[in-house]
C-alpha positions in Angstrom: 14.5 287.3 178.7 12.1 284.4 179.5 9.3 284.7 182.3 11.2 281.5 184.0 14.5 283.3 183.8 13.5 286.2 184.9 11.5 284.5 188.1 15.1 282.7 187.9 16.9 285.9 188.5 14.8 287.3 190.9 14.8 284.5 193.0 18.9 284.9 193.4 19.1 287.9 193.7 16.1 287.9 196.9 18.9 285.4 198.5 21.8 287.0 198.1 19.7 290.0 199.8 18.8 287.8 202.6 22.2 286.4 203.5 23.8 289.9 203.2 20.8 291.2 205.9 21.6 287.8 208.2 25.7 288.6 207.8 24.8 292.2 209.1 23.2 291.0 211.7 25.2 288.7 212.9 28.0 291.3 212.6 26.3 293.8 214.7 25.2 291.3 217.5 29.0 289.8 218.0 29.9 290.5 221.0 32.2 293.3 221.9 35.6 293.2 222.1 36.9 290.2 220.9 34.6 288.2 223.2 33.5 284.7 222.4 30.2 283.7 220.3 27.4 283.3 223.2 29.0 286.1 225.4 26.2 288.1 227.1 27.6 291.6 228.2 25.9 292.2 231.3 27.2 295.1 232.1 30.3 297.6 231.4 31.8 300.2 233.6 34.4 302.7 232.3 37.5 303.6 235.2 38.6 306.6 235.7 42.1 306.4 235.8 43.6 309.7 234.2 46.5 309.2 232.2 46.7 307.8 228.3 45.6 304.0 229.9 41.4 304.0 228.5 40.2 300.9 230.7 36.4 299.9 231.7 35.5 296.3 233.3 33.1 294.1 231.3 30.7 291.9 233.6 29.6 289.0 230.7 28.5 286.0 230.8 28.6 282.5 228.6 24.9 281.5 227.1 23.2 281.8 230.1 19.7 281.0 231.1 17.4 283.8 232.4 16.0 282.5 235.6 12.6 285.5 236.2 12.1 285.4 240.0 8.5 283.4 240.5 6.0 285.5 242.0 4.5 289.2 242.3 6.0 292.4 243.9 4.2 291.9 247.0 5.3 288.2 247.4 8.3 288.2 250.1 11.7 287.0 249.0 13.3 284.0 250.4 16.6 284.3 251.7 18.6 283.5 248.2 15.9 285.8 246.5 18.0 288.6 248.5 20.6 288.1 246.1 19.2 286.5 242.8 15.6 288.1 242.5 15.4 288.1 238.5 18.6 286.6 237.4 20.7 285.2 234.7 22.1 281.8 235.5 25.2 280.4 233.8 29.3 280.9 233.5 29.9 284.5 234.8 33.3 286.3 233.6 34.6 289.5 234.5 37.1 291.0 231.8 39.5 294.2 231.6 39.4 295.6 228.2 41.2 298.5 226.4 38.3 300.7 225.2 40.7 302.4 223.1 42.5 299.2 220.9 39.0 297.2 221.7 40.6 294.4 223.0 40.5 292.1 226.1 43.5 292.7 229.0 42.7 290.1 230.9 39.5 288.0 232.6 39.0 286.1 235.3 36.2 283.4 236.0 33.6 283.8 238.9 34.1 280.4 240.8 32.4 279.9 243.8 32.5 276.4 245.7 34.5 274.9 242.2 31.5 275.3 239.9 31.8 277.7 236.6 28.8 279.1 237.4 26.6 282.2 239.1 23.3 283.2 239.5 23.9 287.4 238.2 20.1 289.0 238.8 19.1 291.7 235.9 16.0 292.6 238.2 15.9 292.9 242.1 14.3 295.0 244.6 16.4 297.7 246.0 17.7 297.9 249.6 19.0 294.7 249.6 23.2 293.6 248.8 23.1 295.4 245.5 22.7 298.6 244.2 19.6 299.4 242.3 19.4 303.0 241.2 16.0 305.4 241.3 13.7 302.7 242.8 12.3 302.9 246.0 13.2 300.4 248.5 11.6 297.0 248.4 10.8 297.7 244.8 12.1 295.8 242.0 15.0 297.3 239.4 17.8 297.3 237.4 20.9 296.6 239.7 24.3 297.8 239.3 26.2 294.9 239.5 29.5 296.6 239.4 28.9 299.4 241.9 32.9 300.6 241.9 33.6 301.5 245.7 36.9 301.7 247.2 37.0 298.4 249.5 40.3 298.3 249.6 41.0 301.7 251.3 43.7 303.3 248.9 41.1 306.3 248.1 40.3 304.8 244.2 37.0 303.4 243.6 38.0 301.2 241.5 36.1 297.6 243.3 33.3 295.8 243.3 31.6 292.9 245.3 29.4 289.9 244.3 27.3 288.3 246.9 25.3 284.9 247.3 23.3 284.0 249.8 22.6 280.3 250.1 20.8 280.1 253.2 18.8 282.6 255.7 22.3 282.6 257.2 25.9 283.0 255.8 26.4 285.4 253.3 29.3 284.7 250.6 31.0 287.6 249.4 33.8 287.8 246.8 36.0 291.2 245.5 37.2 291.5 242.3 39.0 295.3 241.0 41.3 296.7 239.2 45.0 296.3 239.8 46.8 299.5 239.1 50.1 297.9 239.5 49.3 295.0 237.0 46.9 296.6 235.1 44.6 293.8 235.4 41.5 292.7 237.0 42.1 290.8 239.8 39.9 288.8 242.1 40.9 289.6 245.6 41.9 286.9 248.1 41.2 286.8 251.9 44.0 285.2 254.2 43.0 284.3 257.2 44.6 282.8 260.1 41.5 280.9 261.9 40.8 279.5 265.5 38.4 277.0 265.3 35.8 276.0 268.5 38.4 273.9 269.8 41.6 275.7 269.7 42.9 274.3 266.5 44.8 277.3 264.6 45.2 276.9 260.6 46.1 279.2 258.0 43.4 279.4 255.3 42.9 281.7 251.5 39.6 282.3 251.0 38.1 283.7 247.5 34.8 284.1 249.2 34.6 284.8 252.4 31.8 285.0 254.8 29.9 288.9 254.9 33.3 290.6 254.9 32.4 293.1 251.7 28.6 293.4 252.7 29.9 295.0 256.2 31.0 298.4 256.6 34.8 299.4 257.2 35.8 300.9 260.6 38.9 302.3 259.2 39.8 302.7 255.2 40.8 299.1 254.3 39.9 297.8 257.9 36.9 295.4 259.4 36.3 294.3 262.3 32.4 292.4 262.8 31.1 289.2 264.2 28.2 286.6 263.1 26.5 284.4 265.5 25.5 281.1 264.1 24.8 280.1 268.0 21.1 278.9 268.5 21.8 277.1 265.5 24.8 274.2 266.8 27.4 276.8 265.2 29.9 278.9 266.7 30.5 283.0 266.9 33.0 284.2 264.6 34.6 287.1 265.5 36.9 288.5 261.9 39.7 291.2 261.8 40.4 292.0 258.5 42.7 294.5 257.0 44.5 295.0 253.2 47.6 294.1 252.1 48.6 296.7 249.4 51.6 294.7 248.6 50.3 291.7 248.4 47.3 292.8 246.9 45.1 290.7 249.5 42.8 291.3 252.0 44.5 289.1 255.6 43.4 288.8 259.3 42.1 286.3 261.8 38.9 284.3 262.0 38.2 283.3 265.8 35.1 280.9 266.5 33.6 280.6 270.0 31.5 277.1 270.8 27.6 278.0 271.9 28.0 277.6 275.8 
């Protein structure tokens, strides 16, 4: 064999090395699951169900940007900080998916205010509306987005709460869980049946609702709190709040008293 076809030879065989290596990359970096091209698995969280079903809840977002929170450990978080710190920025899913066939059940988009998109952090300091295991309070960590508590008082931990504060006042909160009896993840809604500062009743769904999953329950399933936007031109709203286990919602009343 010639020098040139032997360079020749080599030469195609290096390539079809190389495209076999970038194949096998690309085959272990697909996303789990079934999941589209781009997906960035935040975070998974097995249930524990008993029975044959084998479910966890995927947390994953669509090519998003990674937002690092601009400053040191010492610098003092502004009021959307509380909630962002270090974050990912970009469409934010949250899928059901049967660990055992490796497939998708269901998913359901994280909408807040109509846009496809949330700010999820991968680094805030602890003490704050998320859970950050083994770091000391005001120190920065690893949260645990999907911190599965029972909000919804049936005795399963089996939910978890997203929060975004946009301002050093209002807090939006939004559920999302698993549904035993559909065996699907469901975002939860929140009817209310509101009395604004000047008497006017309406009947309102909310898929984020103001505090509601940041406050403590007084009874399983059951709230009862206030937040006082007077000093500002706004009103005191006083919520009651209980579940709905057949409806699978959360209902009650919003009441809103004018600054005197």
């Amino acid at each position: 064999m010639s020098r040139r076809m032997m360079m020749k030879t080599t030469l195609t065989a290096f390539a079809l090395l190389l495209a076999l290596v970038c194949a096998a990359r690309a085959q272990t970096s697909r996303a789990p699951y079934g999941l589209p091209a781009g997906a960035l698995v935040v975070e998974t969280r097995p249930l524990e169900l008993g029975g044959a079903k084998q479910r966890a809840l995927v947390l994953w977002m669509l090519r998003p940007k990674k937002e690092p929170f601009q400053g040191t450990d010492e610098d003092i978080y502004t009021c959307p900080d509380q909630t962002r710190g270090s974050h990912y920025t970009g469409p934010t899913r949250v899928s059901l998916v049967d660990t055992a066939a490796r497939r998708v059940v269901n998913t359901v988009k994280v909408i807040e205010d109509d846009a496809d998109e949330f700010d999820v952090p991968y680094s805030i300091r602890a003490g704050g509306y998320y859970h950050v295991e083994g770091a000391a309070e005001g120190k920065s960590g690893k949260p645990q987005i999907m911190w599965l508590r029972d909000y919804n008082g049936d005795g399963r931990a089996l939910e978890f709460a997203l929060f975004d504060a946009q301002a050093c006042m209002g807090l939006e909160t939004a559920l999302f869980g698993y549904s035993e009896k559909s065996d699907r993840v469901i975002q939860y809604p929140v009817s209310l049946e509101t009395t604004d500062a000047e008497g006017k009743k309406s009947a309102q769904v909310f898929m984020w609702a103001d505090y509601l999953f940041s406050k403590g329950p007084v009874a399983p399933g059951r709230w009862e709190y206030e937040v006082d936007y007077r000093g500002r031109g706004g009103t005191l709203d006083r919520y009651a709040v209980r579940y709905n286990a057949a409806a699978e919602r959360f209902e009650g009343t919003l009441s809103s008293t004018p600054e005197q």
